[in-house]
N, C-alpha and C positions, 0 to 999 in steps of 0.2 A: 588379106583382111587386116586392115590399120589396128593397131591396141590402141583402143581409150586411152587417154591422160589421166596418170593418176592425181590425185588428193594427196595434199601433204601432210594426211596421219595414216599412220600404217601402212609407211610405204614398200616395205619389205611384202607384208600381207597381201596388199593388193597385186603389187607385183607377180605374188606365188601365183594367186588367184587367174590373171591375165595370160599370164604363160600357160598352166595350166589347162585353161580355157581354150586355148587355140592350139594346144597340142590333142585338145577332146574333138574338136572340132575338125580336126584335119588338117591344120591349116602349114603344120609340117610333121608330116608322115612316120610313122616307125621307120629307122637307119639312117633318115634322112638331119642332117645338121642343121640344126638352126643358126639363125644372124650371131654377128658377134655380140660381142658387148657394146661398144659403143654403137651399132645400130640397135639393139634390143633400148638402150639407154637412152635415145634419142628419139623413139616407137613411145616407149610409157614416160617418157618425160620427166624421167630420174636419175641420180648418179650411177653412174659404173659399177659404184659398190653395192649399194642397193639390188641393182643385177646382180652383181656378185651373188648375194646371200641368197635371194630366190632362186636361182638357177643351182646353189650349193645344197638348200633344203629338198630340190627336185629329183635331186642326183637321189639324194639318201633317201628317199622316196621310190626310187626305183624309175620314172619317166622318163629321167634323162642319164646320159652316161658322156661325163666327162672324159675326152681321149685327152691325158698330155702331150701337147704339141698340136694336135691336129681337128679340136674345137669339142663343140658340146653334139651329142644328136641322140634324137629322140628314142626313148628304150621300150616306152608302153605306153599305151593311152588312158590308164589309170594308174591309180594307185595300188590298188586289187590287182594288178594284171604284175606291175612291177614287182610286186612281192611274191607271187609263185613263180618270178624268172629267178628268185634267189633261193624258193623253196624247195631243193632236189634233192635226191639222194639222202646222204645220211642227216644232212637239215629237216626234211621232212618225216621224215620214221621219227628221231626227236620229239617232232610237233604233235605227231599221231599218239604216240609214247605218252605224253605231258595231257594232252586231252583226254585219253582212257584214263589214266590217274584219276582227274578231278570230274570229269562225268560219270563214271561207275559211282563214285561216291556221292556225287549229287541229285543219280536218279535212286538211289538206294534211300538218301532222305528225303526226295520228292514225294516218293511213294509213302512218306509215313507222314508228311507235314502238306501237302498240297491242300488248296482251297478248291469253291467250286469256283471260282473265280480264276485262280490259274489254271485251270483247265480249259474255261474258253477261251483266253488267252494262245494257251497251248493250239486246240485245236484250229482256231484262227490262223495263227503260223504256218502249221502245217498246209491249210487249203490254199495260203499266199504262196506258196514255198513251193508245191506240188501244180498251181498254176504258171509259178514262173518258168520251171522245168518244161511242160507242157508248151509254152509260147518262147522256151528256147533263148530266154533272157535270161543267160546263165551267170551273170556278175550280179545280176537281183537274186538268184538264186542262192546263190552263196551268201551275200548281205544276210538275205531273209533264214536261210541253213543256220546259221551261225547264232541269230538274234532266238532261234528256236531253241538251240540249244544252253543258251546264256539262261535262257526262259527256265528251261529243266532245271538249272542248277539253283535259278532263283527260288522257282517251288518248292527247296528244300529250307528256305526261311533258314539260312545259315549265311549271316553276315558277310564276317570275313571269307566264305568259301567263294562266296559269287563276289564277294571283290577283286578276288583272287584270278576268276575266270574272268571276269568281266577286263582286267588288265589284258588280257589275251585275246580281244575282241580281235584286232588287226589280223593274228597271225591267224587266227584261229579262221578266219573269213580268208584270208591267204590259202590256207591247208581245204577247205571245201574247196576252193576254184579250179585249184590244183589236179584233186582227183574227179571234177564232176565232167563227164561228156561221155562223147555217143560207149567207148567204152565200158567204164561203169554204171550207167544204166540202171543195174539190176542192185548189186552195189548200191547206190544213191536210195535207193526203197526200204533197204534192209534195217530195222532198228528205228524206228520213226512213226509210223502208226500203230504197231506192236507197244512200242515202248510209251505212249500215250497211255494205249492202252493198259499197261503194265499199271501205270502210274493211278487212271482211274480207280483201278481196281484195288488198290492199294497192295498191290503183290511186290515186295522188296525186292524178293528172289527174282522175278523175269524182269521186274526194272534193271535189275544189275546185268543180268544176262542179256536182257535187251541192248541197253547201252554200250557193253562193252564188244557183242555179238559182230555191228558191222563196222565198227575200229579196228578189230582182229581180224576180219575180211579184209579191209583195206591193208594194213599191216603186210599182214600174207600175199597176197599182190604185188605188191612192191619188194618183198623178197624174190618172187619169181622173174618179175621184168622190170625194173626200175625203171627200163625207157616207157613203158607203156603208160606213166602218167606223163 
């Protein structure tokens, strides 16, 4: 598949953009290396350096993985995908760690400051969220996991907390991809229509427990088998 010709604004961007694109596409495979530079450069119809920096921002992205000496090749086919190949072991307990923090606290003021507005909101998410699981589009599912939970912390109408979480969208969408598949399952249910619920109801007490309830599952899990995410 030939890469369009870029435009000559934003040609770093587009470049990311084109690489990107045909690394979604298939067009060279997880392990597999892609062109050098001066073919990639001669493909989009920009300098070397330009290559240079889109292929530099892709690496730190996780898609691609630069070997010194022995070229570029492809690591993931998203972005989402490359950032749980960096999220293991004690990276991820960390991340689990840092989200019970600021959700305990969020669904704790959700439950005293929530509209009836963020509740449909709320429960809208969760029916996207629980459809994506269902049809097995598990990187929508994580997207939509994460955007649920951003939700919760919004509902507690506390500025700075959810700008706070809202910085954390990435990893935080990282850490659901992570632990969601045919394993946890059950896990994945735990703490999410309970803790809506919680929230409706305006009960502090099982919002808090709700929220922090299937983090400390997942938690516990990862002490037992590490490999098993």
């Amino acid at each position: 598949m030939p890469l369009a010709t870029t435009r000559r604004t934003g040609l770093v961007d587009q470049a990311i953009d084109q690489l990107r694109e045909a690394v979604r596409q298939g067009e060279w495979p997880i392990g597999q290396r892609i062109p050098t530079e001066p073919a990639l450069a001669e493909q989009l119809g920009v300098g070397r350096n330009t290559v240079r920096e889109a292929v530099r921002a892709l690496s730190h992205s996780g898609l691609l993985e630069v070997r010194q000496g022995d070229g570029t090749y492809v690591r993931a086919t998203s972005e989402v995908s490359g950032a749980v190949l960096r999220l293991c072991g004690s990276e991820l307990r960390e991340v689990l760690q840092v989200r019970r923090t600021l959700e305990v606290e969020g669904a704790r003021l959700a439950a005293s400051a929530r509209t009836e507005d963020d509740l449909v909101k709320l429960d809208a998410l969760l029916d996207e969220r629980d459809r994506s699981w269902r049809e097995k589009r598990y990187e929508d599912f994580a997207r939509v996991d994460a955007e649920f939970h951003l939700t919760v912390v919004a509902c507690g109408h506390n500025t700075l907390l959810t700008e706070l979480y809202r910085g954390l969208t990435e990893v935080v969408t990282a850490s659901v991809a992570a632990t969601a598949g045919d394993k946890t399952v059950l896990v994945q249910e735990i703490g999410h229509r309970g803790l809506l619920e919680a929230i409706a109801a305006k009960d502090a007490d099982r919002a808090v427990s709700e929220a922090g309830g299937f983090l400390d599952e997942l938690l516990s899990r990862l002490d037992v088998d590490p490999g098993e995410f």
